[in-house]
N, CA and C atoms of all chains as a GROMACS GRO file, in nm:
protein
  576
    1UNK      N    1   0.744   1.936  -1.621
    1UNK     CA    2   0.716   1.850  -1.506
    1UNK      C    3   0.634   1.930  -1.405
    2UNK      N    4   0.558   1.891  -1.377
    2UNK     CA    5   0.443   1.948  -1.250
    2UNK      C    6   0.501   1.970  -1.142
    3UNK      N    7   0.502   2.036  -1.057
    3UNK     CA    8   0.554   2.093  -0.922
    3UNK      C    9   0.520   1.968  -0.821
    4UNK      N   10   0.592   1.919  -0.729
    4UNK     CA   11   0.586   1.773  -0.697
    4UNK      C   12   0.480   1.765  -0.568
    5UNK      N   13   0.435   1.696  -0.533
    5UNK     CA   14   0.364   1.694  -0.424
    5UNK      C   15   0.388   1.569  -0.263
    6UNK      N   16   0.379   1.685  -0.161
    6UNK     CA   17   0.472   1.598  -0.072
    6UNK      C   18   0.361   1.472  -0.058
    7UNK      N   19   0.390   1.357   0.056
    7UNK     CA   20   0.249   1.250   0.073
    7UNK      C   21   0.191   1.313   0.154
    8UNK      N   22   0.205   1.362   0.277
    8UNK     CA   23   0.123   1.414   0.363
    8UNK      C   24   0.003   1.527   0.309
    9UNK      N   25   0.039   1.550   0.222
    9UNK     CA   26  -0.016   1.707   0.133
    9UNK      C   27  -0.134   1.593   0.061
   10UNK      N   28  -0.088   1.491   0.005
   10UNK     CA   29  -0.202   1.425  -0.076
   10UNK      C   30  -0.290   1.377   0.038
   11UNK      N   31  -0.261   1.336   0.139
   11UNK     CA   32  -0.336   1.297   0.226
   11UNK      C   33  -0.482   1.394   0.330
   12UNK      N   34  -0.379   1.523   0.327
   12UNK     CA   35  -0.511   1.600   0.364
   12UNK      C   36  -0.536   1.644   0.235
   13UNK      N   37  -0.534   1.682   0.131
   13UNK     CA   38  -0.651   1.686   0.029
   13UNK      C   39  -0.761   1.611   0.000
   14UNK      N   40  -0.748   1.491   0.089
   14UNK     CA   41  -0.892   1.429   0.071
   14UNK      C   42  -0.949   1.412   0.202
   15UNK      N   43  -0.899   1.510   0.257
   15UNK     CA   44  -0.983   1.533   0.406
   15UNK      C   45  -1.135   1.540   0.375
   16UNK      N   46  -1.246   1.476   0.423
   16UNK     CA   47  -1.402   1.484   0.387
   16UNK      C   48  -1.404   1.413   0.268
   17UNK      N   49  -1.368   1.304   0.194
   17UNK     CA   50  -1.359   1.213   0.091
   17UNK      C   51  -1.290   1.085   0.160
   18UNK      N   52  -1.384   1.001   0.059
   18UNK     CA   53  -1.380   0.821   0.121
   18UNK      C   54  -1.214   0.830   0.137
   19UNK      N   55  -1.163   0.725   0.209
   19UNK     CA   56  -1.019   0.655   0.207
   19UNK      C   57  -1.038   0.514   0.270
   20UNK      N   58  -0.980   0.454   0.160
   20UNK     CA   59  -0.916   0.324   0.205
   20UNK      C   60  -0.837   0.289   0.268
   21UNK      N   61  -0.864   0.192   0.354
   21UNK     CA   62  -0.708   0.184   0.446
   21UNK      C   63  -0.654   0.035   0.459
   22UNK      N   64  -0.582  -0.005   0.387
   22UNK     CA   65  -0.531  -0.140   0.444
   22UNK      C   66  -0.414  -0.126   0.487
   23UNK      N   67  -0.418  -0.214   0.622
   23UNK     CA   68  -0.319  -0.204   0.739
   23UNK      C   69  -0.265  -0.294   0.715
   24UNK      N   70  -0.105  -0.359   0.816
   24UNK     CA   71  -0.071  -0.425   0.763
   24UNK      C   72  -0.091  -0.574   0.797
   25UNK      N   73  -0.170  -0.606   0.869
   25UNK     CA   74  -0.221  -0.725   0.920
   25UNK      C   75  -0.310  -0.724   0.789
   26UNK      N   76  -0.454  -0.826   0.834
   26UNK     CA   77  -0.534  -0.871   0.756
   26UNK      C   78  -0.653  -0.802   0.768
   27UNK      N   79  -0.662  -0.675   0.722
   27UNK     CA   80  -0.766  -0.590   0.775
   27UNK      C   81  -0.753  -0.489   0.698
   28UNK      N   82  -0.861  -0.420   0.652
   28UNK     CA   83  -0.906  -0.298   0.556
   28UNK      C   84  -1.066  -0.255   0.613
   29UNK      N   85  -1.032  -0.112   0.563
   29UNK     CA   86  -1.118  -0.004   0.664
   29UNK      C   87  -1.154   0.088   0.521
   30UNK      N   88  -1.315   0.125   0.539
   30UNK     CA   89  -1.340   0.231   0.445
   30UNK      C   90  -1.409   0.362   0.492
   31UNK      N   91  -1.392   0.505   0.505
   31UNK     CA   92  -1.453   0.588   0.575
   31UNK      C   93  -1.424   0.710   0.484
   32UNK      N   94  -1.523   0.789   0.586
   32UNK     CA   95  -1.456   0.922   0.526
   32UNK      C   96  -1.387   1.000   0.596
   33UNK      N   97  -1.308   0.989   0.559
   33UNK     CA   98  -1.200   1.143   0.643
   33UNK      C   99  -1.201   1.261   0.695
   34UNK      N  100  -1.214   1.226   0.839
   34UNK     CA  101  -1.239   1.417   0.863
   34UNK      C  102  -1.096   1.467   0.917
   35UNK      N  103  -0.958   1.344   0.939
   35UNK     CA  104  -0.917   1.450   0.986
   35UNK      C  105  -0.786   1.377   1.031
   36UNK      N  106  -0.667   1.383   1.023
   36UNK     CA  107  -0.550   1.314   1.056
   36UNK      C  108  -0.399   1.404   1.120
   37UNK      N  109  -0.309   1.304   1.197
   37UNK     CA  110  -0.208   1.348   1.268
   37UNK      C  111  -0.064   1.335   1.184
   38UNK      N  112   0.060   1.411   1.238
   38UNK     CA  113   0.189   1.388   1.176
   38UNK      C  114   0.179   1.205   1.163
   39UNK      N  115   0.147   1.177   1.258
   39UNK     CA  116   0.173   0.963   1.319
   39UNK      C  117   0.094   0.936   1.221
   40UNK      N  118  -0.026   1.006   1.119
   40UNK     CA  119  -0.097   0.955   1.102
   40UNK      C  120  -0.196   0.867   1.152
   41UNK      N  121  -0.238   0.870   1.252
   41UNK     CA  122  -0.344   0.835   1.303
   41UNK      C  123  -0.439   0.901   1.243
   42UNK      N  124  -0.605   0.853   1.218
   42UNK     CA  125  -0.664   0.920   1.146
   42UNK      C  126  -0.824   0.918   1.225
   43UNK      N  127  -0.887   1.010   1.174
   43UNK     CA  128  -1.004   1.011   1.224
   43UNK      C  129  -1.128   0.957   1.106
   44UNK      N  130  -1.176   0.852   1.116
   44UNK     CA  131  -1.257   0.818   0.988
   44UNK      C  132  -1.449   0.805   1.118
   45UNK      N  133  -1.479   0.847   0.992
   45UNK     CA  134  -1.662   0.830   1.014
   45UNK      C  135  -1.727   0.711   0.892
   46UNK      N  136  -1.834   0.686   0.947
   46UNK     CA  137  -1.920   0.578   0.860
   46UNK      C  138  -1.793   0.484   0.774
   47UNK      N  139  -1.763   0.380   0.916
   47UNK     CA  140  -1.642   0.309   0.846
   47UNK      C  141  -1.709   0.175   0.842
   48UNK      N  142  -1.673   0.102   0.724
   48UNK     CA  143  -1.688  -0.046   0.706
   48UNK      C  144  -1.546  -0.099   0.703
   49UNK      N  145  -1.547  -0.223   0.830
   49UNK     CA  146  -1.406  -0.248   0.830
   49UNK      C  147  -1.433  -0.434   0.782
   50UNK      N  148  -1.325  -0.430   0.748
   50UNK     CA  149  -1.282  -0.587   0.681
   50UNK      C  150  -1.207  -0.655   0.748
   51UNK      N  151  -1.233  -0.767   0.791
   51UNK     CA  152  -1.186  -0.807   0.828
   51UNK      C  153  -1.126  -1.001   0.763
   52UNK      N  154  -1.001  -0.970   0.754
   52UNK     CA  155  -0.992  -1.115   0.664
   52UNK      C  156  -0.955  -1.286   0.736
   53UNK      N  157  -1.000  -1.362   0.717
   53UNK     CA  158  -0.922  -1.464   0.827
   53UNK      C  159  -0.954  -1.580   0.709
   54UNK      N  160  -0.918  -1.728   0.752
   54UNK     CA  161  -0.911  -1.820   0.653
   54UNK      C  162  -1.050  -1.850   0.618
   55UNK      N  163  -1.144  -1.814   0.682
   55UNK     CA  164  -1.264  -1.848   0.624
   55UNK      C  165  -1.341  -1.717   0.557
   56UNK      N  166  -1.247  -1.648   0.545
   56UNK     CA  167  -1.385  -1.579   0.465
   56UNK      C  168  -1.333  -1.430   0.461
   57UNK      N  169  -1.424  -1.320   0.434
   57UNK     CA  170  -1.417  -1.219   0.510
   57UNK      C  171  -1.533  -1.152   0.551
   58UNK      N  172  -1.518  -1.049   0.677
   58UNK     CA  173  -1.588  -1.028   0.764
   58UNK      C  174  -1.568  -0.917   0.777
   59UNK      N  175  -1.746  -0.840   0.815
   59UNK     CA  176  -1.769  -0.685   0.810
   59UNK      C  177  -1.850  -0.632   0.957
   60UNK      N  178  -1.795  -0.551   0.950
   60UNK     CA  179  -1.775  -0.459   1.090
   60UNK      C  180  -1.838  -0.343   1.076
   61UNK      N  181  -1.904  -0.236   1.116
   61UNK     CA  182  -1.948  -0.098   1.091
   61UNK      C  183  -1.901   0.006   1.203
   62UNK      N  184  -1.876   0.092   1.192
   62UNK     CA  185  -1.869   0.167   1.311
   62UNK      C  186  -1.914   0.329   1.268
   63UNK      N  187  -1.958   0.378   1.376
   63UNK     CA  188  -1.972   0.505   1.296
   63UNK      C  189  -1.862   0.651   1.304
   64UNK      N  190  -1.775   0.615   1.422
   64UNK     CA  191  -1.692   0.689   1.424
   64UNK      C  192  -1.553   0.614   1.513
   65UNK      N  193  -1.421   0.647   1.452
   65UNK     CA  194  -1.333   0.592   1.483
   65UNK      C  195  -1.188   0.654   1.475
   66UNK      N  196  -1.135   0.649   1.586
   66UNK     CA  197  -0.999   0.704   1.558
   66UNK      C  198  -0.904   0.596   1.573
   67UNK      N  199  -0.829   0.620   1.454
   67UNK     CA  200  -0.763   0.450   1.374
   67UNK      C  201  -0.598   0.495   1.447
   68UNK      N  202  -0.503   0.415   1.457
   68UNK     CA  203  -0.386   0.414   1.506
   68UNK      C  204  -0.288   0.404   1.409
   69UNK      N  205  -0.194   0.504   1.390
   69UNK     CA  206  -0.158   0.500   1.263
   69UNK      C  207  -0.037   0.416   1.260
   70UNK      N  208  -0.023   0.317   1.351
   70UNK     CA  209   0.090   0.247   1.391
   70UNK      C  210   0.090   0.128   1.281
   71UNK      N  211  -0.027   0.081   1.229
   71UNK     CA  212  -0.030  -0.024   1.173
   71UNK      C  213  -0.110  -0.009   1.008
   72UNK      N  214  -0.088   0.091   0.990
   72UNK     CA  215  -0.124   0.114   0.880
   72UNK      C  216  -0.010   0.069   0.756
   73UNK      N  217  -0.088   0.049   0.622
   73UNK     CA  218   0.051  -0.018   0.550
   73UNK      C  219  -0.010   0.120   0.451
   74UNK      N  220  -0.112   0.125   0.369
   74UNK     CA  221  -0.131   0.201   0.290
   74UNK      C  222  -0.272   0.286   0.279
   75UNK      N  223  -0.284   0.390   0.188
   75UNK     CA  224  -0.400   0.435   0.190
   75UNK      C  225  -0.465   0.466   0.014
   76UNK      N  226  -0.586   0.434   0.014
   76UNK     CA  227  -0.596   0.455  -0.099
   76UNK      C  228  -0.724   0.583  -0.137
   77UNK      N  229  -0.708   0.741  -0.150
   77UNK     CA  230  -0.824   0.835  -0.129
   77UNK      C  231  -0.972   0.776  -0.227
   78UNK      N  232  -1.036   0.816  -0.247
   78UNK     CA  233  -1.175   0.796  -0.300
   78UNK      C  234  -1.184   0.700  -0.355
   79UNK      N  235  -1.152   0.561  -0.273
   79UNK     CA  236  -1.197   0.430  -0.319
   79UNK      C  237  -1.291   0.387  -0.258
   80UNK      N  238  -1.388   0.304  -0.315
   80UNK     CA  239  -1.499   0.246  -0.219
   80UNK      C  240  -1.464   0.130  -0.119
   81UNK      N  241  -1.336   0.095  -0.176
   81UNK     CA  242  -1.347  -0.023  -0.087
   81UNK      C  243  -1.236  -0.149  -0.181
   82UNK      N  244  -1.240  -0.259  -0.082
   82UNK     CA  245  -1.214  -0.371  -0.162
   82UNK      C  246  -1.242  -0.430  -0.259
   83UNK      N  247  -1.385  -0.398  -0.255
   83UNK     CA  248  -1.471  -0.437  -0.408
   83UNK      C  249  -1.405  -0.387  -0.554
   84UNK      N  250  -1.356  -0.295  -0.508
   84UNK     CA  251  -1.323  -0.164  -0.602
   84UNK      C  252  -1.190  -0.196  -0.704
   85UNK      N  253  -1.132  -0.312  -0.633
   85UNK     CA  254  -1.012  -0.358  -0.642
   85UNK      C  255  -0.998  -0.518  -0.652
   86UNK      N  256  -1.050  -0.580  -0.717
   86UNK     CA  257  -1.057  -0.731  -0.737
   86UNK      C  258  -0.939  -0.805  -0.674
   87UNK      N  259  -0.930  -0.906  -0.635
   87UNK     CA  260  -0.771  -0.994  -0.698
   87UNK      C  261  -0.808  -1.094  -0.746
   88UNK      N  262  -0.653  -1.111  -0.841
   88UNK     CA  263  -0.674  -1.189  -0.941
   88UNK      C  264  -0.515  -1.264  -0.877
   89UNK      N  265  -0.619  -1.443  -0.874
   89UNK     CA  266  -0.521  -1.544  -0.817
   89UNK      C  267  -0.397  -1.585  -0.929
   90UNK      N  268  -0.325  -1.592  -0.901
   90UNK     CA  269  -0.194  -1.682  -0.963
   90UNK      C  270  -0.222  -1.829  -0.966
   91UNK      N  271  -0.162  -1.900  -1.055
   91UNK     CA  272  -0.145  -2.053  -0.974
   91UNK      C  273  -0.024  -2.041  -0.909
   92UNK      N  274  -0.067  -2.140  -0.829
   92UNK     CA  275   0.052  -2.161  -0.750
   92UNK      C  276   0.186  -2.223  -0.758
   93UNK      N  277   0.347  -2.216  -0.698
   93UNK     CA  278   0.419  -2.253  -0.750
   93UNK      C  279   0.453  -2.349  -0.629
   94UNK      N  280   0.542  -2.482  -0.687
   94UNK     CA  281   0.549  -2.509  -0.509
   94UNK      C  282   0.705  -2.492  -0.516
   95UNK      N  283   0.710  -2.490  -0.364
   95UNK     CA  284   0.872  -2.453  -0.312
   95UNK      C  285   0.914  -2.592  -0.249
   96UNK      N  286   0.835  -2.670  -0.218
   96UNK     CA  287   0.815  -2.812  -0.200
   96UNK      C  288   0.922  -2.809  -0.083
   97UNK      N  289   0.889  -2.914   0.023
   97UNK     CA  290   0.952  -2.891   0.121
   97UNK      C  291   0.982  -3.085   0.226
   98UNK      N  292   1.044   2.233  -1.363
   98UNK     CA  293   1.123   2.211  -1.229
   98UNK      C  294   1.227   2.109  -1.260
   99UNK      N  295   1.408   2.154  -1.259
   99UNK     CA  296   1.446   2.083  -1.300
   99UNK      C  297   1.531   1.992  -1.148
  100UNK      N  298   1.555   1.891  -1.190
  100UNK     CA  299   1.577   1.808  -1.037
  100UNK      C  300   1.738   1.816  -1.044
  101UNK      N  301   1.847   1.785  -0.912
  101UNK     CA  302   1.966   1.787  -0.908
  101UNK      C  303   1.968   1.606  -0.955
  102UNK      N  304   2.113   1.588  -1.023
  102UNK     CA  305   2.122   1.489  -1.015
  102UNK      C  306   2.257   1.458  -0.939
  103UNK      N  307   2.309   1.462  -0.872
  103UNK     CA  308   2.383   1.457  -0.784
  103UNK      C  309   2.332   1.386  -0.679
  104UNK      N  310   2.426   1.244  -0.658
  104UNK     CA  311   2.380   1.125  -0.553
  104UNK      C  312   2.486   1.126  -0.428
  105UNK      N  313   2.392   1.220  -0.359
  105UNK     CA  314   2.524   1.189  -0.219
  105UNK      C  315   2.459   1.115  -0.105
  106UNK      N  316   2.358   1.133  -0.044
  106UNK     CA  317   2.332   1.010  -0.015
  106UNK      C  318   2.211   0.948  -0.056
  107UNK      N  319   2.174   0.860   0.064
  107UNK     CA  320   2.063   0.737   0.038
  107UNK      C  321   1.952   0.807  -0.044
  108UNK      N  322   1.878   0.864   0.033
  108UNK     CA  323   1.760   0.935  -0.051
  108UNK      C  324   1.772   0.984  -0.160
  109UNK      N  325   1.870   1.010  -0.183
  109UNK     CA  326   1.894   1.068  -0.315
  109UNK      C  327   1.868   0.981  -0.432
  110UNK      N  328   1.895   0.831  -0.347
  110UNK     CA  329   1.833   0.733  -0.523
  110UNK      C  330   1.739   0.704  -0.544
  111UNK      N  331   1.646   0.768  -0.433
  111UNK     CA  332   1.497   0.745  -0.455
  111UNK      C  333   1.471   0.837  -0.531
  112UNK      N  334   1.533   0.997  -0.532
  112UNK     CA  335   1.514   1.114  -0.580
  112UNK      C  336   1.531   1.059  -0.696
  113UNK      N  337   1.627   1.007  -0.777
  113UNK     CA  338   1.611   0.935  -0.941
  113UNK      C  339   1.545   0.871  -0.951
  114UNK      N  340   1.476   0.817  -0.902
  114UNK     CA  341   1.330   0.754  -1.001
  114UNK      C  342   1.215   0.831  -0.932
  115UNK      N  343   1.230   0.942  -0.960
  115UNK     CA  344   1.090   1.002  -0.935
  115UNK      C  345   1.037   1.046  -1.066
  116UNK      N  346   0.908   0.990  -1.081
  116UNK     CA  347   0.817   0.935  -1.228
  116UNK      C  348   0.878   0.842  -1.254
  117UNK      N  349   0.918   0.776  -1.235
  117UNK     CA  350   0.932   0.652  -1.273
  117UNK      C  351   0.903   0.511  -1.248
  118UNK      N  352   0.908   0.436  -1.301
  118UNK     CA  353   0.849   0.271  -1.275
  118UNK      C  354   0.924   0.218  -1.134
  119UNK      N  355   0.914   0.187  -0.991
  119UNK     CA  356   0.970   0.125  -0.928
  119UNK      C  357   0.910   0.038  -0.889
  120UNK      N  358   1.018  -0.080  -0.844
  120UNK     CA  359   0.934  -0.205  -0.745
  120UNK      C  360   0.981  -0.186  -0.598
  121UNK      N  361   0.863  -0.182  -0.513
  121UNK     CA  362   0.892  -0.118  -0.356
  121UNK      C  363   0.870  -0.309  -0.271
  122UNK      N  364   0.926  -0.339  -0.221
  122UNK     CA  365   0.942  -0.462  -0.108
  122UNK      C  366   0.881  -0.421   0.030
  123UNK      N  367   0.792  -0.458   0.041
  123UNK     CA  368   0.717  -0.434   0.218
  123UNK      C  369   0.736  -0.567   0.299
  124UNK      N  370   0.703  -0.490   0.420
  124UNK     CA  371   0.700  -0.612   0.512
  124UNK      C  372   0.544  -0.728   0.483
  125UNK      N  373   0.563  -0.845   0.543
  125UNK     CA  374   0.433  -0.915   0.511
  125UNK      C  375   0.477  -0.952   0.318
  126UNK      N  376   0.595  -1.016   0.298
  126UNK     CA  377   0.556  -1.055   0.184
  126UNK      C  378   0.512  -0.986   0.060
  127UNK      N  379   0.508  -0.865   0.096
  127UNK     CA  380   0.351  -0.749  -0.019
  127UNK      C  381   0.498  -0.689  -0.118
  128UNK      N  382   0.445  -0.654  -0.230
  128UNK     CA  383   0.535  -0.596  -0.319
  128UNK      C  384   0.427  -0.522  -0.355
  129UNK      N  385   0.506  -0.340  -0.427
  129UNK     CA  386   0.391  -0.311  -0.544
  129UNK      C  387   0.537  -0.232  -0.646
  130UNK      N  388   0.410  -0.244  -0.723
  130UNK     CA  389   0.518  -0.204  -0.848
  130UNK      C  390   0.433  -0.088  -0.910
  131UNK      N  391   0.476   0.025  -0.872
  131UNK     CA  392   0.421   0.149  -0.944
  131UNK      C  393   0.504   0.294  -1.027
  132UNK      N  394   0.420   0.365  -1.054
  132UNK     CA  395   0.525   0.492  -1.037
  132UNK      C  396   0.534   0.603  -0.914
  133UNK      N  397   0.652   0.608  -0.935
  133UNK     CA  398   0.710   0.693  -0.778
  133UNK      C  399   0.673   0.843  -0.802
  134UNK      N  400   0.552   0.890  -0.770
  134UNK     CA  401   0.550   1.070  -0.786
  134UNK      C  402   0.590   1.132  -0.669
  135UNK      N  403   0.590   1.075  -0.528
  135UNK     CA  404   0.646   1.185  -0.461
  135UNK      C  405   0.719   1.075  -0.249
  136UNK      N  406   0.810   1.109  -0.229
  136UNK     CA  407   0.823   1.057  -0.142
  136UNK      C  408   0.874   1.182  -0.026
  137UNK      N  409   0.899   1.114   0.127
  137UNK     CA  410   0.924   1.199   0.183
  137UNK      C  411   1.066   1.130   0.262
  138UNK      N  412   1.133   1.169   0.413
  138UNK     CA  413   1.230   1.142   0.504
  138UNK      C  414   1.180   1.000   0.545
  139UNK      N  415   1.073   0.970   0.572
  139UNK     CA  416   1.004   0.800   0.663
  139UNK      C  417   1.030   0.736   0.523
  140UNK      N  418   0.996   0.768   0.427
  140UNK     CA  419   0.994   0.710   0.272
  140UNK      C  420   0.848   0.660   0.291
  141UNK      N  421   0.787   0.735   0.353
  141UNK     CA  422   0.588   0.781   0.255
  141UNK      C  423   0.620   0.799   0.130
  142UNK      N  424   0.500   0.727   0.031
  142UNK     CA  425   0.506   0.750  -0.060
  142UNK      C  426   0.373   0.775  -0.129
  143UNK      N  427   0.364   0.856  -0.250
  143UNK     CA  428   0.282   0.882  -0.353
  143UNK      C  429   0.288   0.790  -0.472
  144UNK      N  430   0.215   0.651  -0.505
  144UNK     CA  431   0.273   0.541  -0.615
  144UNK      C  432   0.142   0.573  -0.716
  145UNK      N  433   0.149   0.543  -0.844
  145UNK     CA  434   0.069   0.582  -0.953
  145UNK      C  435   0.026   0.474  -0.997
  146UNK      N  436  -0.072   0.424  -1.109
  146UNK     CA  437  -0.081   0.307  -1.176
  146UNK      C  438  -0.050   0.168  -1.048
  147UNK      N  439  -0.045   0.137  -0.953
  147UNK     CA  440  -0.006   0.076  -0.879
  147UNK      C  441  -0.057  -0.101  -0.893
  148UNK      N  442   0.046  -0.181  -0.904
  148UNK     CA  443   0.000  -0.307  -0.899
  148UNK      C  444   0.064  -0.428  -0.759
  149UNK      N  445  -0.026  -0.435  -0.674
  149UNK     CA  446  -0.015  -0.508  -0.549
  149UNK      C  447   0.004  -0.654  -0.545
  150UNK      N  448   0.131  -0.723  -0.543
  150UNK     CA  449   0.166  -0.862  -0.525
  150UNK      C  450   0.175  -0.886  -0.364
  151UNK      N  451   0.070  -1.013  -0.338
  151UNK     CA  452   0.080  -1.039  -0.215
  151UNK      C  453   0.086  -1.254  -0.202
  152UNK      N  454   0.259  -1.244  -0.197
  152UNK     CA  455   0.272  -1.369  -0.187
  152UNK      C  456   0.277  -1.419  -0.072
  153UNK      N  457   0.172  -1.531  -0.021
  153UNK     CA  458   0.133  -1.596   0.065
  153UNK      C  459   0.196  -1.765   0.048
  154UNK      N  460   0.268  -1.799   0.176
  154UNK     CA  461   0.335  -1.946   0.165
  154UNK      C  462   0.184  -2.022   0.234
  155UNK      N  463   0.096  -2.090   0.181
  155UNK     CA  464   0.025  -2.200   0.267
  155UNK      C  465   0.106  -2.320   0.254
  156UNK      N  466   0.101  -2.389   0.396
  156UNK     CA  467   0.099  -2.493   0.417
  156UNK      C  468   0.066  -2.624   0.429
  157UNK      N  469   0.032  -2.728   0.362
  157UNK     CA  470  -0.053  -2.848   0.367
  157UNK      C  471  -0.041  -2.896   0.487
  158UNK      N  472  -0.123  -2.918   0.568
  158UNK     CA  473  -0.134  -2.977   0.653
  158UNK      C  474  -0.100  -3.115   0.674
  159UNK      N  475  -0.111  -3.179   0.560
  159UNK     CA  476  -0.098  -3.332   0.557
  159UNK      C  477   0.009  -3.403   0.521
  160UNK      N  478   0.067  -3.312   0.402
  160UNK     CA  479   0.203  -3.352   0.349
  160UNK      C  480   0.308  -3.229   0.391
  161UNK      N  481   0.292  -3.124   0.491
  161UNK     CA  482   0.378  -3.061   0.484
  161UNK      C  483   0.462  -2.971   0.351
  162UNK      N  484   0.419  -2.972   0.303
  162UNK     CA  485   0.446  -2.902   0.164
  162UNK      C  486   0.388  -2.785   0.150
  163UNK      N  487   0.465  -2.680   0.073
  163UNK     CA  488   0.460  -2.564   0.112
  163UNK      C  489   0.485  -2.533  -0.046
  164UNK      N  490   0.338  -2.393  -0.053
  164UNK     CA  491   0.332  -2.374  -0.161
  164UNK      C  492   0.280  -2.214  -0.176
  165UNK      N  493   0.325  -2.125  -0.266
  165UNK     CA  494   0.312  -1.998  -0.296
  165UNK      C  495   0.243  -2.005  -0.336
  166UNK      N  496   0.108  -1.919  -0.259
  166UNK     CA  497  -0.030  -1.818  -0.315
  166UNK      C  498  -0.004  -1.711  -0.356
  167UNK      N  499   0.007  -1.705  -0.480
  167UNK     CA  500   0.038  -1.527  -0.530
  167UNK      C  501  -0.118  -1.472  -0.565
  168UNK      N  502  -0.135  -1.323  -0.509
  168UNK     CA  503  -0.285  -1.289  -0.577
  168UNK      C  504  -0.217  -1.109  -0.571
  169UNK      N  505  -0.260  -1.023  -0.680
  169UNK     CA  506  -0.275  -0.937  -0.718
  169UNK      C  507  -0.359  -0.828  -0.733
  170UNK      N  508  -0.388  -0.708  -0.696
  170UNK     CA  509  -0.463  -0.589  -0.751
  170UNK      C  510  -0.437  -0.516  -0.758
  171UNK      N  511  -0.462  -0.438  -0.861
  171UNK     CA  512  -0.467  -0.280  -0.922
  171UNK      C  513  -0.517  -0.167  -0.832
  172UNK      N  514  -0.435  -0.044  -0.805
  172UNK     CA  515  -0.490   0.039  -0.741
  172UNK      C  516  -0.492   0.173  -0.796
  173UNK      N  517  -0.546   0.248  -0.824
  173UNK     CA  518  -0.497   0.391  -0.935
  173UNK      C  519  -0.369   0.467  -0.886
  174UNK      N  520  -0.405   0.523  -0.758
  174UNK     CA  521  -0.305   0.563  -0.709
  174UNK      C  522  -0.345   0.574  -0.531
  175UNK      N  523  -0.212   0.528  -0.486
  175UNK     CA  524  -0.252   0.519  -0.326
  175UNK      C  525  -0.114   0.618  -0.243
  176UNK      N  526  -0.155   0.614  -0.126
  176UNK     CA  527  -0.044   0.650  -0.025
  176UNK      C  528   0.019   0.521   0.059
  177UNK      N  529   0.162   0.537   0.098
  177UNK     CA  530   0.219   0.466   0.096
  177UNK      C  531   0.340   0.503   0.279
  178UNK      N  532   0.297   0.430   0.373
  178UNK     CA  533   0.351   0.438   0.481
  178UNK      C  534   0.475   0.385   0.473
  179UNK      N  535   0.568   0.495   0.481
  179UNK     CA  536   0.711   0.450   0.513
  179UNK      C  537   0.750   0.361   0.610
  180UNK      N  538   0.703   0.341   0.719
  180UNK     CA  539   0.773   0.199   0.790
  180UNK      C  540   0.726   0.062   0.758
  181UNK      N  541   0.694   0.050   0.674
  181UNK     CA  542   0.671  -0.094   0.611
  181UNK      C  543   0.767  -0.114   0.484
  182UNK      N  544   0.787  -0.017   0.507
  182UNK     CA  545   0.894  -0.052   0.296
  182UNK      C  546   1.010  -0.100   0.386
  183UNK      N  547   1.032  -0.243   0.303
  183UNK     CA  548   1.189  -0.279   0.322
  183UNK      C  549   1.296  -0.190   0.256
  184UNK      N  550   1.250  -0.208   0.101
  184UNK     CA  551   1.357  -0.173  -0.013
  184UNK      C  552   1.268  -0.124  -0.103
  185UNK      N  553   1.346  -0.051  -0.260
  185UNK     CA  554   1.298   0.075  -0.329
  185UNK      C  555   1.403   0.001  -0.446
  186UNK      N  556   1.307  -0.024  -0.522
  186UNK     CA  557   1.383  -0.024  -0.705
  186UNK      C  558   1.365   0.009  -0.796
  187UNK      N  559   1.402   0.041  -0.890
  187UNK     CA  560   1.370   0.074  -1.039
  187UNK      C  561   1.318  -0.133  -1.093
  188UNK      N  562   1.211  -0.176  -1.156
  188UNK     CA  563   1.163  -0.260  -1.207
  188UNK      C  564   1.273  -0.347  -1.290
  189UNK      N  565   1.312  -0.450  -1.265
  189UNK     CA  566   1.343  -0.521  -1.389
  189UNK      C  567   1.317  -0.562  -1.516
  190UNK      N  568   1.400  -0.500  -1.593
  190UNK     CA  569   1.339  -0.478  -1.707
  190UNK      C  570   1.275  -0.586  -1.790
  191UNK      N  571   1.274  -0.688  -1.756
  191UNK     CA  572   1.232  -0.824  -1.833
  191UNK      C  573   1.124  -0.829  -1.787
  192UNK      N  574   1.064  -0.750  -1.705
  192UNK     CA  575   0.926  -0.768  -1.623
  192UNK      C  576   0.817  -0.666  -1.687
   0.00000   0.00000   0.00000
């Protein structure tokens, strides 16, 4: 078995490499990492942020940003993005009401 | 590296399924079902192979009827913020 690795440890190893970020609202962020806190708050550059609502989704640019790590749900290191990651719909079930 | 197996408390049953298949419960409805390589005290996590269920209730507007949007994606491996996890399982095995 490989010697285990804590999360925080995976997280700065991709310090200066893309990260994904979907928070836990309706919103995902793509940048590169220069640099993050215990809170995780993070410091991202050349970010494309997503933004999701019922019509659609919607893109944002920024070039430098320090993100709040309050609302973060997950992170994903050297992903490009949402693209990167399809979804694939279910049908639906009803709970009928 | 061999692990204790000795369960005294909570964390400790996360400590048994480490490599292993779990299903994690978040807030917002979101499930993922991955493998557990590494967690910490907040229950951050390290998930592997990762597959993201995000069931959404819409509402009809017209008839009031209420119906589950399930949609899914694959992630290789992500990090995982401990204050959103409700709950921590080993997968059901029929699944």
């Amino acid at each position: 078995m490989s010697q285990s690795i804590l999360p925080l440890e995976l997280v700065d190893r991709c310090i200066g490499s893309q990260m994904f970020v979907i928070m836990k609202d309706d919103k995902e962020l793509v940048g590169t990492l220069r640099g993050f806190d215990d809170y995780i708050n993070m410091v991202l550059e050349n970010v494309t942020e997503y933004v999701y609502t019922d019509g659609g989704r919607r893109e944002n640019k920024h070039e430098s940003i320090l993100l709040n790590g309050n609302n973060i749900s997950m992170l994903v290191p050297g992903s490009k993005g949402p693209d990167q990651h399809p979804e694939v719909a279910e049908p639906g079930q009803r709970s009928g009401i | 590296m061999s692990v204790s197996s000795v369960i005294e408390q909570p964390l400790d049953l996360i400590r048994a399924s480490l490599d292993e298949r779990v299903l994690i419960k978040m807030k917002a409805d979101r499930e993922l079902r991955g493998t557990l390589h590494a967690y910490d005290q907040h229950l951050n996590m390290v998930l592997g192979n990762v597959e993201e269920t995000i069931n959404e209730i819409v509402v009809n507007d017209n008839t009031n009827e209420q119906t589950v949007k399930t949609t899914k994606r694959k992630i290789g491996m992500l990090f995982l913020r401990g204050d959103g996890v409700i709950l921590v399982s080993p997968p059901l095995r029929t699944k």
